[in-house]
N, C-alpha and C positions, 0 to 999 in steps of 0.2 A: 503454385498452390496458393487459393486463397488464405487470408487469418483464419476467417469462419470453417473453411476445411479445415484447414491445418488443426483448431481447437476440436472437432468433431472427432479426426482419427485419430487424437490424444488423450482421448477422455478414457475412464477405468475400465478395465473390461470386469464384468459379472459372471462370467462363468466359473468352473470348478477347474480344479485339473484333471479331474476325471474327462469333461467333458472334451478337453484341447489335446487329449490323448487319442479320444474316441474320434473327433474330425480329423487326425490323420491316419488313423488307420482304417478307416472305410473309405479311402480312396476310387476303390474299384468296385466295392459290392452296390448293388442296384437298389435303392431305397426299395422298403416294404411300405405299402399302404396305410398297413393297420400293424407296422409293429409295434411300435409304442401307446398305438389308442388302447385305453382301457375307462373302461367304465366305471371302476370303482375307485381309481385316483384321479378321475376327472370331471366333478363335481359341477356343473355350471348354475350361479347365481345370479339375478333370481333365473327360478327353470321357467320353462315354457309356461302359460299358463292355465295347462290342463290341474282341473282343479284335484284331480285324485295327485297328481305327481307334488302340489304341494300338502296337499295331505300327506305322502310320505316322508317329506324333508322335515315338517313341522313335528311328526313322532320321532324321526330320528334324524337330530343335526347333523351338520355336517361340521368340520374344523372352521372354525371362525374366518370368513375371510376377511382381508384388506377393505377399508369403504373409502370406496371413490370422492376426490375431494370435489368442491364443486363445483360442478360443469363449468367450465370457461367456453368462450364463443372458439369456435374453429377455423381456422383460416384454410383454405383449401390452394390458396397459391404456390406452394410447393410439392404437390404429389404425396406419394408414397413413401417416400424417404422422411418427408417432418410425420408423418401418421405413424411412423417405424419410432423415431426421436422420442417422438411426445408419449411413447407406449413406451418406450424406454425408461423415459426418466421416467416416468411414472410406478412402475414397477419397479424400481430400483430403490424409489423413496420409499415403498411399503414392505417390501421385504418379505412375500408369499413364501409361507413353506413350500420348499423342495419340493417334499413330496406330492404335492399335487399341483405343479408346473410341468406338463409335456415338454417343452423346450423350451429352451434358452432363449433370450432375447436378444441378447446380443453374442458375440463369437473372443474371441482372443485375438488379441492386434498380432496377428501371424498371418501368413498363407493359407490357403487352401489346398494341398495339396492332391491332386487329381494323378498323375503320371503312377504307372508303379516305380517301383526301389530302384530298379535292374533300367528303366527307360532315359532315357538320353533324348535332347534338354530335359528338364523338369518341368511340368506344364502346372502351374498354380493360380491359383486367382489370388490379385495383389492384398495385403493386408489390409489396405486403407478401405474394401472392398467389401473383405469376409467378415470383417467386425458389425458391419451393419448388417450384415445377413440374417435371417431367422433359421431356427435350425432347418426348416422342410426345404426353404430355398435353398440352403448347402445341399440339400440330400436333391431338388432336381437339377442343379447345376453339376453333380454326379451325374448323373441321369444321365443329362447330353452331350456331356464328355465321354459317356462310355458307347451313346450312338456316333458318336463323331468317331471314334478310336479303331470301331467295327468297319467303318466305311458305309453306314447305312444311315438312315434318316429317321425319324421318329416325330411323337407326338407328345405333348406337354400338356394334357388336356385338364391342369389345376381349375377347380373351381375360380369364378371370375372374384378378381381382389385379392386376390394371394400372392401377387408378383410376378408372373410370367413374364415380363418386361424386361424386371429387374436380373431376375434368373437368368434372363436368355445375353443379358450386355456382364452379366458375372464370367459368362461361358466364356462370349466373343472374348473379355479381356483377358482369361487365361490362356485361349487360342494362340492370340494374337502378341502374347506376351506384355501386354501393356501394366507398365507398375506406378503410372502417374507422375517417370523418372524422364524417362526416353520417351521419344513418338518417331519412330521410325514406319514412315509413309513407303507404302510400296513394297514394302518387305515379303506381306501374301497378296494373294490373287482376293481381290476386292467380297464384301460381304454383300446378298440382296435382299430389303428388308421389304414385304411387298405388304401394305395392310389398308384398312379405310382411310378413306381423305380425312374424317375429324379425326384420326388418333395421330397422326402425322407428327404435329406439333407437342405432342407427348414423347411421341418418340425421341425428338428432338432431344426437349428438356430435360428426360432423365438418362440420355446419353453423357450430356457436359452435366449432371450433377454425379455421378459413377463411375467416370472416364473421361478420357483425353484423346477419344477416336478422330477421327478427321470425317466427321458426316456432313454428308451431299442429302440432300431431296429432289430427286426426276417428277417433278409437277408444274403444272399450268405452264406459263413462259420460257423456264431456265432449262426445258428440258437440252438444246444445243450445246448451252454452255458446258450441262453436268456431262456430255456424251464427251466431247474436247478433253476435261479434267481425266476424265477413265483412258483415256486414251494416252493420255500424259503421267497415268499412273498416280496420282493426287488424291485417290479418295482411298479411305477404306473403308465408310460403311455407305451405298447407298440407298435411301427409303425411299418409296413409289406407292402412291397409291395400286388401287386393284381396276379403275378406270385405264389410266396411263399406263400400266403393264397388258391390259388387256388389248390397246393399241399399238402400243409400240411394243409391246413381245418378242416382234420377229427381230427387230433390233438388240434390245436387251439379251433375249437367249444366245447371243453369236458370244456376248461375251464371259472368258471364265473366269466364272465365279467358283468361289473356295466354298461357300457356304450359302443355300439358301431360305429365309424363314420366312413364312406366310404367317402372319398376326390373324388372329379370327379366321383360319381353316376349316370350320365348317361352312366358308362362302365355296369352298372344293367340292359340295356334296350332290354336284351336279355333272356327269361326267359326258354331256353334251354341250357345254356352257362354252361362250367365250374363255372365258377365263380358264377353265380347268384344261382346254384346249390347247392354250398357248403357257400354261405352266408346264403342258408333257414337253416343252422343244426345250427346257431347260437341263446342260447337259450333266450339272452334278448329280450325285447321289445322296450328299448331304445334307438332303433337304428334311427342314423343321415345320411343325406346324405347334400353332398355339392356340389354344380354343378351350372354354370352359363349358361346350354343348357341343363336342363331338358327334351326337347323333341327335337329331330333331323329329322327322316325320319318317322315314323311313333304316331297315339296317343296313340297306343297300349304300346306304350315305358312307356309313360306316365303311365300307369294302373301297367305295370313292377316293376317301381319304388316305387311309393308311395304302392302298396300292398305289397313292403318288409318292409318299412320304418314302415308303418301302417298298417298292415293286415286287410282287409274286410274292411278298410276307402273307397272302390269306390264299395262294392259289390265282386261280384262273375266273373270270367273273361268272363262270355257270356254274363251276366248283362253286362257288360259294353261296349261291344261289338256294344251290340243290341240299345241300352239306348242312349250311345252318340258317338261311334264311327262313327257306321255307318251313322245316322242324321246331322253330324257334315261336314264327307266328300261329301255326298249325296248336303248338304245345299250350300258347297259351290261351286258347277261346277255355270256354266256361265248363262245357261238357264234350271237351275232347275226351278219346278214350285212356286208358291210364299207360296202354302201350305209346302213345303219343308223346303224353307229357313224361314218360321216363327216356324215353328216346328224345326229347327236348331239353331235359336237364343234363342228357351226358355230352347234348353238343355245346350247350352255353357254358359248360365246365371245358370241354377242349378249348372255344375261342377264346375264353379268357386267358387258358396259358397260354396261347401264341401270343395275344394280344400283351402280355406284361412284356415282351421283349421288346415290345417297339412304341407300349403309351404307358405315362405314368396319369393318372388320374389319384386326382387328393379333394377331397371337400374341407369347408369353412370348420365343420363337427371335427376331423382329425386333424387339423392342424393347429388351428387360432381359434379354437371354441371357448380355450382357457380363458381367453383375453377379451373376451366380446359377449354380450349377455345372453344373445340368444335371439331367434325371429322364431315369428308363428304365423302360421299363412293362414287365416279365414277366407273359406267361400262363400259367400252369403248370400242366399238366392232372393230377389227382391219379388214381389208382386207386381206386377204388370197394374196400372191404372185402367180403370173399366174401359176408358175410350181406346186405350193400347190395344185392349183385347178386342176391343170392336174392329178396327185397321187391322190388326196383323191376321185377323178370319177373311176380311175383307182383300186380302192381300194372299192369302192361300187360294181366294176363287178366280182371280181373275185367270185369262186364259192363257196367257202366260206360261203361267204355273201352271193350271192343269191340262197343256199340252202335254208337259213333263210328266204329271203324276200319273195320266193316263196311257201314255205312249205305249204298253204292253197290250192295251186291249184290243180287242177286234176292232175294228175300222166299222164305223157306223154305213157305209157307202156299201155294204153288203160283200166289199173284198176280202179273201182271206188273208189279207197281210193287216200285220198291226197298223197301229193309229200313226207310228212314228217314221211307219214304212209309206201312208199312203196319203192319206187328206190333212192329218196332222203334222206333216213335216214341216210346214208353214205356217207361221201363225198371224197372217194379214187383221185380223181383228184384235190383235192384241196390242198392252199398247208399252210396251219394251221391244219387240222384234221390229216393228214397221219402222222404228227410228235404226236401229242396226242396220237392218236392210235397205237404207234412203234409195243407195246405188244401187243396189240388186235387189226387185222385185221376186227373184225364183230362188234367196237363200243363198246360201251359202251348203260348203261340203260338210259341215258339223250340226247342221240346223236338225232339229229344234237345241240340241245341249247347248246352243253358242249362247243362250238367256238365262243359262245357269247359274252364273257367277254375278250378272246385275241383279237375277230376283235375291241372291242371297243377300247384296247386302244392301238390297232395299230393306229386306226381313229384320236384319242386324239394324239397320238405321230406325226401324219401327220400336224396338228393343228398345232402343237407347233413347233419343227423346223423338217427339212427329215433324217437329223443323227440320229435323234431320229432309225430310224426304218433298222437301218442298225447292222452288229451284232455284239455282243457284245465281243472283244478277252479275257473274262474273263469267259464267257461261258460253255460248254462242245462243244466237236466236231460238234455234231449232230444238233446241236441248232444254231451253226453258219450259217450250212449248210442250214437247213431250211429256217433261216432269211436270207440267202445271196440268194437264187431259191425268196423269198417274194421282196424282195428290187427291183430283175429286176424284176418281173413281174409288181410291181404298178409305177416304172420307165417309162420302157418302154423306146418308142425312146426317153427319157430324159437323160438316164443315163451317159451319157459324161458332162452333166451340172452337174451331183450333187458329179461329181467326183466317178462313180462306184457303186460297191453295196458295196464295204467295208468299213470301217470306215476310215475317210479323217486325216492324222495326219498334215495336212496343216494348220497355224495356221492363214492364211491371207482368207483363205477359210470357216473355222470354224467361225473366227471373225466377217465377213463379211455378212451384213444382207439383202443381194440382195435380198435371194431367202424364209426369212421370212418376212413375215406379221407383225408378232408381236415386233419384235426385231426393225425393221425398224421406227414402232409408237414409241416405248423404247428409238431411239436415239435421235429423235427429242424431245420429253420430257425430257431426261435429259442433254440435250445440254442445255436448258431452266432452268432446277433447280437449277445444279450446279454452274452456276455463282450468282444464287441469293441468294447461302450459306445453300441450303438445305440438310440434311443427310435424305438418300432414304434406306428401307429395301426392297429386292426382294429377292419375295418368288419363290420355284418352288417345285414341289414335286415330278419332277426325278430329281437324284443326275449327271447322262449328260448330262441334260437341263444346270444345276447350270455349271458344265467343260466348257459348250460353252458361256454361260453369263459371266466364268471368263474370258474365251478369250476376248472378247470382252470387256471388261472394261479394260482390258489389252492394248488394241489396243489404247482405247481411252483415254489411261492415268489418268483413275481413280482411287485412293485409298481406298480401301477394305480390309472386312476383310470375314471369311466366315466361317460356320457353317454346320456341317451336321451328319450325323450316326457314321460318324470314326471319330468325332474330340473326342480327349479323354475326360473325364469326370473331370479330376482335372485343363484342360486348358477352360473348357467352359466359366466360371464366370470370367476369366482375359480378353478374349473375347470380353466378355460383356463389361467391365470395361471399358477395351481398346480403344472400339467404342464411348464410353458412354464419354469420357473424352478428347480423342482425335479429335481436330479439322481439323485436314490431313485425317482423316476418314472420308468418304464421302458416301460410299457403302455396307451393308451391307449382301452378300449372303447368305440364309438360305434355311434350308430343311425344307419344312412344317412337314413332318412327326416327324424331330428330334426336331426344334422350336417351335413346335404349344406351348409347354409349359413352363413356371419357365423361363421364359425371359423378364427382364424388360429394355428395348432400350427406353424410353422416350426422348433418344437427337436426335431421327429420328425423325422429321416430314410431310415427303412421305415414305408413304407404295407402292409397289407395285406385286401384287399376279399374275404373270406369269401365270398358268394354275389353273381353277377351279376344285375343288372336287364335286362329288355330293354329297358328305355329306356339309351341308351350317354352320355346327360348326367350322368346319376346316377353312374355308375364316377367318371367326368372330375371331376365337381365332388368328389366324395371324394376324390380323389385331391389336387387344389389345397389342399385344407386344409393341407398342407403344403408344395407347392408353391408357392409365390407371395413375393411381396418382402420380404425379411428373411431366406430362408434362407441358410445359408451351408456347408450340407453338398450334395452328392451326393442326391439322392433317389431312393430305389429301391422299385418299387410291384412288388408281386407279386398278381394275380388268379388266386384256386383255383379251378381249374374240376374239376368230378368228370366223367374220363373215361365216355364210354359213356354218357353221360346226357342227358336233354332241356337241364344247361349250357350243350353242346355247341354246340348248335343257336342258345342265350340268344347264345352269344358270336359264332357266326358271322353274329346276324341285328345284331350288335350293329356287327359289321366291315362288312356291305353297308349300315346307316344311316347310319353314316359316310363311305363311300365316297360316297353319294350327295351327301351336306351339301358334302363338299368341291368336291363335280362342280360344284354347283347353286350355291354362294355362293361358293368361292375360284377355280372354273375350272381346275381341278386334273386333271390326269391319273392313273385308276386304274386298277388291272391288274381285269382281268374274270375273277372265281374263279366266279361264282356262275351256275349255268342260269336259277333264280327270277328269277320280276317280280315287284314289290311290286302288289299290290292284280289281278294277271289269275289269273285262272281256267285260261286256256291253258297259261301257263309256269309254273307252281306250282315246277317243278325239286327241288331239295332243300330248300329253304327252305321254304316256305310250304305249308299245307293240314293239314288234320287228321290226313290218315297219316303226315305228317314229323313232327308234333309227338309221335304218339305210338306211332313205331315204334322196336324194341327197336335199340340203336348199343353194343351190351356188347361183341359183338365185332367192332366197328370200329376202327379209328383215322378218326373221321370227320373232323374239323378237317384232321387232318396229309394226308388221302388227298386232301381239296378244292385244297390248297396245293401239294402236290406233284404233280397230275394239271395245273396249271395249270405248273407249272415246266418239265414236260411237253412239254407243247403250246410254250413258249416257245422250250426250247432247239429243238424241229423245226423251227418259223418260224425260227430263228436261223439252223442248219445250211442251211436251202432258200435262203435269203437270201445266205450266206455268211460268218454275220457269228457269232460265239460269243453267246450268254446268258449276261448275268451279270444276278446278282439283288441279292446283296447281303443276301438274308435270314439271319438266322440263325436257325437250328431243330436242337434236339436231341430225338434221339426212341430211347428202350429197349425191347430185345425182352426179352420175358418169358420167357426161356431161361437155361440156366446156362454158355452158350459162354462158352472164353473169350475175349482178348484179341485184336483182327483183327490176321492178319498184315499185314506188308507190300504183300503180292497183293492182299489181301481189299480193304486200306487205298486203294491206289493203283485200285481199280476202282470203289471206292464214291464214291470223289470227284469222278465223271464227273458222277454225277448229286446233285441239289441237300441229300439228306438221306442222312445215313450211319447204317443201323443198327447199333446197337452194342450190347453185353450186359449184362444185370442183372448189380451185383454182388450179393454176400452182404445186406450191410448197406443193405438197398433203402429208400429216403425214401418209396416211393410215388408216385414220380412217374413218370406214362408220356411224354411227354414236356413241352418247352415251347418259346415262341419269343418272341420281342420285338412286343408290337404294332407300334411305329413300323416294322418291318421290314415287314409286312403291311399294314398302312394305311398307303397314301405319306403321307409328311406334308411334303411341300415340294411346291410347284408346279413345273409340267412345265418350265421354264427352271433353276430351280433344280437340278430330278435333272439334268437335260444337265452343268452346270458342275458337278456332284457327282461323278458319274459320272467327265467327262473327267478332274478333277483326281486321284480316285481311281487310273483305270488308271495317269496318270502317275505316281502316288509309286510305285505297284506295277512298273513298268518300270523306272525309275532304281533302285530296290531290287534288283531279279533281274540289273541289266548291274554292279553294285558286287559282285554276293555270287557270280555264276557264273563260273567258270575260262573256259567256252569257250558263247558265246553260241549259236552255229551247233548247237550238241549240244544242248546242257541249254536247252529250252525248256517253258516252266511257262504253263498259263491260269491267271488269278489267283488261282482258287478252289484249284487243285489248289497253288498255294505255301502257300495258307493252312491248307491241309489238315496240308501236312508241318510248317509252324510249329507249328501247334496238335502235334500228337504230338511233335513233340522238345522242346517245354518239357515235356506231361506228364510224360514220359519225361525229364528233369534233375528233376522235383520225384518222381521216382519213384513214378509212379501211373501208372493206367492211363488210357486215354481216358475212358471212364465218368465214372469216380472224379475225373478232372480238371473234366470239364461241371459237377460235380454243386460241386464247389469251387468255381469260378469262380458259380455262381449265386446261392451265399452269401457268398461273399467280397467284401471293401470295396473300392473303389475304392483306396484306397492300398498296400492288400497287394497288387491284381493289378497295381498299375504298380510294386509292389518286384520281383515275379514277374520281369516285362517286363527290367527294366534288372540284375536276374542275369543272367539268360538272355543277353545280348547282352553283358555281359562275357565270360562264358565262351563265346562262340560264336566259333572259328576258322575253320571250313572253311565252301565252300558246304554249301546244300540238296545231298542224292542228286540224282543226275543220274537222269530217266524212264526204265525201264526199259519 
C-alpha cells in the first residue's frame, strides 16, 4: 500500500453511530428509490431558476447553508475518487446540519458487511473500500450482491455520474474477497468486463486506485497473449471492448466466467445485433448490466435488456409485447379513451414491480442533489434566417422529397396503383437517388424510402448553417459533383449570397452569422456569459459545424479548446485537464459523437448542444459532461433548435421517448401532448410517417401549439371538474410584430391562459421562443408531483394572505400572482416584459436572486387588487 493510501484509509470517519449500525444491519434489504428523498429536508441552493420557485425561497428561508469557499481550478486527472475526496473535505470543513444531509459522505473505516449472520464465509467489502463510499453506492453494492446471491443478473441503471464503476469493483472485491492484504490469483473463475473502447482506460485506473485485482484488457494486439494468461489462470478481471467481444465471442464464451458485466447496456437494445447475438452464447447467469439510459427509442429495448441480464424476468417476447408494450404506448396518445389509459396505468404499475427485482435505477435529484447546485435545461427555439427559410422550401420541392410526400396519390399515368407503386418508385430526375443508384439504374427493393434518411439530414444541415450542404473536398469526385448540382438547385437565385455552391474558404464569411439563425442567438448569449466569467461546452455533432463555430470564436476573440474524432487518444485527458484548470479557457468545442463519453469538464457551467439527435440519450449524456460530482456551479444547458424546421419535430420525438422511458422503467405519470403511436400506422398523429417528417412548419409555432393545445384541454377538464389547472410550466414565446408593451388589460387577460404573447423588441436575439424541458417532461414520479404541487399552492397561499389588505376582495390563482410578480420587478429594473424574459434567460443564478431580494426590499404595498 501506498503512503498516499495508506493516509487516505486513516483519515476520521464523519459519520454517526447511528449510521455504522444502520450499514450493518441492511445487509440484505434491497435499497428503496425514494426512501430517504424528501422534499422538505432537501433544500437545494441556489434552486433552479424558475423565477416563482425563487420567489418562494426568498418569502420563506431556508436554514442558512454552508457558502462555498472559492472556486479553485479542478484537476480532472484522478476520476471519481479525488471528485468523492474534495467533496469530502469539503463538507467536513463546513459542518451542514444533519438535518438536511440525505447521506453521508463518507462510511466508518469497517466492512461492509453483505452476507447474512447464519452465511459461511462472510462476504464484505474491505474497509479501506466502504469508507470512501457514498451512502447510495453502499445501498447499490447491496443491490448486486443480492442479484449475485439469487443466481440471477440484474441492472444498475444509476443515473450517469453516480459511480456505477466504483459500485460495480465494490461488489467484485467483496466477491472475490479482496481486502488489499492478500491477492490470491485463481481462486474464482475469472470476471468479464465487456464495455466502449474509450472507457477501457478508465476502467483500468479506478480498478488499481480501489483494489488490488489482477486486470488483463483483450484489445487490439495482446488479445493472444491475454487468451495464454486465462488459460494459465493469471487474470481475474478481464476488460474487452464491445468491437473485440463482438468478434472474438465465440472464443470468449467457451470460457467460464463467474461473473459477467456489460458497461453502457443499453448498446443491448438491439436484439438482432452482432453483439447482442454473441452476448446470448455467454454461459453464466450472472450477468450485470450498467447503464444510465436504459430505455432510449423504443420499450421493446427494455424487454432486450433485462431478458439478457435475467432471462424470462418479463415473459416471452410477444408476452411482452401484447402485455405492456402495446397498452403502455396505446395509453399514452392524447385522446385515447379513459378505458385505455386506466388499463395503461395498471400495466406500467405491474412492470415496475417486476422490474424493482432485477433494476435499481437512482437519479442525481435522490442522491447527490445535496451536494451539487442543480442544472436547468432551456430549449430555445431560434429563427431560421430569411435565406434558411428560402433553401429549406427550396429543399421540401425538389423531387426527391416529393416522391416521398406524394407516394399515396394516384399515379398520374392513369393507373390505379399509387405513385409509389408505379411511375414514382424511381426518381431518375432527382438529384439524391441518381447518385444512390450509379450501379443500379431500376433501384433498388426499398426505393423510393432508401432517400429518406439523406433528404433528412440534408434538412438538418439546412437548420443548422447552408455550408453545411455544400461538398465536401475530402469526398470522392462523384459525390462532389452530386452535392455541388444539390446546392444550386436548393440555392437557387440565392446563390451569389452564400458565396456559390462550393465550400467558402473565406474566413470572415464562414465566421459571420448573418445568414444563420442559430449562431446569431449563440452570439448574443455568449457576449452575455463571458464577461460574467462563465466556461461554456458546445456541443455539435458534425465535425463542419464544430470548423465554422471554430471560426467564429476565432473572430470573436474567444479562448478554446476542442475535441473531436481525430484528436488522439493520449492528448484527450491533458485536454480535459487543460480546460478544467485553465482559467483563459473559456470555450469548450466538442463532438457529441467523440464526447458523449468519459469526459468529466465540471469547471463549465453552460452547456450548449448545437443540433439535436433523435436519439434523446445523446443530448442527456452531453449534457452530464458537466453535470455530475465535482461540480460546484449552477449548470445551465441551452438546446438550439431552429424554429420551423424538421428540429422541431427531432425534439418533440425526443420529448414522447422520454415520456415513454419514464412510464415503462420509473412508473411515472406524463401529461399526453402527442396523437402519434410509436411504430402504428393508424395513429401516425403529428409525429411519425414520412409527410410529418417532411412537411413544411415555417409558419408554425409547432412545439409551442402541441403544448399549449394540451394546456388547453386541461384547464376544460379542470373547469368541468371544478377544480383550476395549474401547470407549472414555464414558456416564453415572441410575436414577430413591432407592438408595443401589453397593457394592463391585455396583461391581465393573457394570464388566464398558459402562454402570454408578447412583442419583439428592436434588438431581437432570434429567438422565437423557449421553455424548460424539466417543465415539459415530468421529472418526478406521480407521488412526488402531489407533495410538489400541495406544498407549492401552500407557500403561494400564505404569500397572498401576508401581502393582500382584504382577502374576500383581492383574490389571485397562482399563475395570475405570478404573472403580476414577474411585471413589477421588470418594471423596478426598467424594462419591458420582453426585454426582462430575454435577461433572465442569460442571467446567472446570483444576479437573478440579487434581482429577487431588491425587489422585496423595496416592495411596500400589495399586488393590484383584479379588476
Amino acid at each position: 500500500m501506498s503512503l498516499h493510501e495508506l493516509k487516505r484509509s486513516l483519515k476520521p470517519c464523519s459519520s454517526t453511530s447511528s449510521s455504522q449500525s444502520q450499514s450493518q444491519s441492511q445487509s440484505q434489504s434491497q435499497p428503496s428509490i425514494l426512501s430517504d428523498f424528501d422534499f422538505n429536508t432537501n433544500p437545494r441552493k441556489p434552486p433552479k431558476s424558475s423565477l416563482a420557485k425563487q420567489l418562494q425561497r426568498l418569502q420563506h428561508p431556508l436554514p442558512t447553508s454552508p457558502i462555498h469557499p472559492p472556486e479553485k481550478p479542478i484537476s480532472n486527472t484522478s476520476g471519481e475518487e479525488e471528485d468523492q475526496e474534495e467533496a469530502t473535505k469539503e463538507v467536513a470543513a463546513q459542518k451542514p446540519n444533519k438535518e438536511f444531509v440525505l447521506f453521508d459522505h463518507t462510511g466508518p473505516f469497517e466492512p461492509l458487511i453483505l452476507s447474512s449472520e447464519a452465511e459461511l464465509p462472510v462476504v464484505q467489502v474491505p474497509a479501506s473500500i466502504n469508507c470512501r463510499l457514498l451512502q447510495h453506492q453502499r445501498e447499490g453494492v447491496k443491490f448486486l450482491y443480492g442479484l449475485y446471491k439469487n443466481n440471477h443478473g440484474g441492472v444498475l441503471g444509476d443515473d450517469m455520474g453516480l459511480g456505477k464503476t466504483i459500485q460495480t469493483i465494490a461488489f467484485l472485491a467483496a466477491v472475490f474477497g479482496k481486502d488489499n492484504e492478500k491477492h490470491d490469483v485463481g481462486k474464482n473463475d475469472p470476471v468479464l468486463i465487456i464495455c466502449p473502447t474509450s472507457v477501457i482506460q478508465n476502467w483500468e485506473v479506478e480498478f488499481s486506485k480501489w483494489s488490488n485485482f489482477n486486470v488483463s484488457v483483450c484489445h487490439g494486439a495482446t488479445r493472444e497473449l491475454i487468451f495464454e494468461k486465462l488459460e494459465a489462470f493469471e487474470v481475474d478481471i478481464l476488460i474487452t471492448s464491445f468491437d473485440t467481444f463482438r468478434i472474438h465471442g465465440n472464443i470468449l464464451s467457451k470460457i467460464k466466467w463467474q461473473i459477467v458485466i456489460v458497461d453502457e447496456a443499453h448498446r443491448l437494445k438491439n436484439e438482432k445485433s452482432k453483439l447482442y447475438t454473441a452476448c446470448l452464447e455467454i454461459k453464466t447467469l450472472k450477468r450485470f448490466g450498467l447503464t444510465g439510459t436504459i430505455m432510449q427509442n423504443k420499450i421493446m429495448e427494455l424487454f432486450n435488456l433485462l431478458d439478457w441480464v435475467a432471462p424470462g424476468s418479463l415473459g416471452g417476447r410477444e408476452h411482452f409485447r401484447d402485455f405492456y408494450d402495446e397498452p403502455l404506448r396505446h395509453g399514452q396518445r392524447s385522446s385515447a379513451p379513459e378505458r385505455f389509459v386506466r388499463v395503461a396505468d395498471e400495466r406500467k404499475q405491474h412492470l415496475v414491480a417486476v422490474l424493482r427485482k432485477y433494476l435499481l435505477r437512482r437519479t442525481k435529484e435522490e442522491t447527490i442533489g445535496h451536494l451539487m447546485m442543480g442544472k436547468e435545461d432551456n430549449v430555445v427555439f431560434c429563427a431560421m434566417s430569411d435565406l434558411q427559410k428560402r433553401v429549406y422550401r427550396r429543399m421540401l420541392q425538389i423531387p426527391d422529397v416529393q416522391a416521398l410526400v406524394n407516394k399515396d396519390l394516384p399515379c398520374s399515368c392513369g393507373s390505379p396503383l399509387k405513385q409509389v407503386e408505379c411511375c414514382k418508385r424511381t426518381i431518375p430526375d432527382g438529384y439524391i437517388w441518381p447518385y444512390l443508384h450509379k450501379d443500379n439504374p431500376d433501384g433498388c427493393d426499398s426505393c423510393p424510402f432508401c432517400v429518406v434518411l439523406p433528404c433528412l439530414v440534408k434538412l438538418q444541415q439546412i437548420s443548422n448553417h447552408l455550408e453545411l450542404i455544400k461538398p465536401n473536398p475530402k469526398d470522392d469526385p462523384d459525390k462532389q459533383r452530386k452535392d455541388a448540382d444539390f446546392a444550386s438547385a436548393v440555392f437557387g437565385t440565392d446563390i451569389d449570397l452564400v458565396g456559390g455552391n462550393t465550400q467558402s474558404e473565406s474566413f470572415m464569411s464562414l465566421s459571420d452569422v448573418k445568414h444563420c439563425g442559430k449562431m446569431r442567438a449563440l452570439e448574443k448569449l455568449m457576449c452575455t456569459w463571458i464577461p460574467e466569467g462563465d466556461k461554456i461546452l458546445l456541443f455539435s455533432y458534425s465535425v463542419r459545424m464544430l470548423d465554422i463555430l471554430e471560426k467564429f470564436l476565432i473572430r470573436k476573440g474567444y479562448s478554446f479548446s476542442r475535441f473531436d474524432g481525430s484528436t488522439p487518444s493520449n492528448m484527450r485527458q491533458s485536454l480535459v485537464d487543460d480546460f478544467n484548470s485553465s482559467p483563459s479557457k473559456r470555450v469548450f468545442l466538442i463532438s457529441t459523437r467523440a464526447g458523449g463519453l468519459g469526459l468529466n469538464l465540471v469547471s463549465a457551467n453552460r452547456v450548449v448542444i448545437f443540433d439535436p439527435n433523435w436519439n434523446p440519450a445523446q443530448d442527456l449524456q452531453a449534457q452530464d459532461r458537466s453535470f455530475r460530482f465535482g461540480q460546484k456551479r449552477h449548470v445551465v444547458v441551452f438546446r438550439l433548435l431552429a424554429a420551423g424546421s424538421l428540429e422541431e419535430l427531432v425534439y418533440t420525438r425526443q420529448v414522447y421517448k422520454q415520456q415513454l422511458s419514464n412510464i415503462a422503467v420509473s412508473g411515472k405519470m406524463e401529461k399526453r401532448y402527442f396523437e402519434g403511436v410509436q411504430d402504428s400506422k393508424e395513429f401516425q398523429g403529428e409525429l411519425f410517417g414520412i409527410c410529418n417528417l417532411f412537411r413544411d412548419l415555417s409558419d408554425k409555432l409547432f412545439t409551442s401549439e402541441i403544448i399549449e393545445l394540451h394546456e388547453q384541454q386541461g384547464q376544460e377538464r379542470g373547469q368541468n371538474s371544478g377544480l383550476e389547472h395549474e401547470s407549472g410550466t414555464t414558456f416564453v414565446r415572441y410575436r414577430e410584430d413591432n407592438e408595443s408593451d401589453m397593457s394592463e388589460t391585455d396583461s391581465g387577460t393573457a394570464s388566464k391562459g398558459h402562454h402570454v404573447p408578447l412583442p419583439l423588441p428592436n434588438d431581437d436575439m432570434g429567438i422565437v421562443y423557449a421553455h424548460r424541458n424539466e417543465d415539459i417532461v415530468n421529472s418526478k414520479p406521480e407521488v412526488q408531483v402531489e407533495r410538489v404541487a400541495s406544498t407549492l399552492e401552500n407557500v403561494l397561499m400564505s404569500k397572498r394572505k401576508a401581502n393582500e389588505v382584504s382577502r374576500k376582495e383581492n383574490v389571485y390563482s397562482s399563475r395570475e400572482w405570478k404573472k403580476m410578480e414577474f411585471s413589477l420587478i421588470a418594471r423596478q429594473m426598467g424594462m419591458g416584459e420582453v426585454e426582462f424574459s430575454k435577461w433572465l434567460l442569460a442571467a446567472s443564478p446570483a444576479r437573478r436572486e440579487k434581482v429577487l431580494q431588491d425587489y422585496y426590499k423595496s416592495k411596500e404595498k400589495p399586488p393590484p387588487s383584479k379588476s
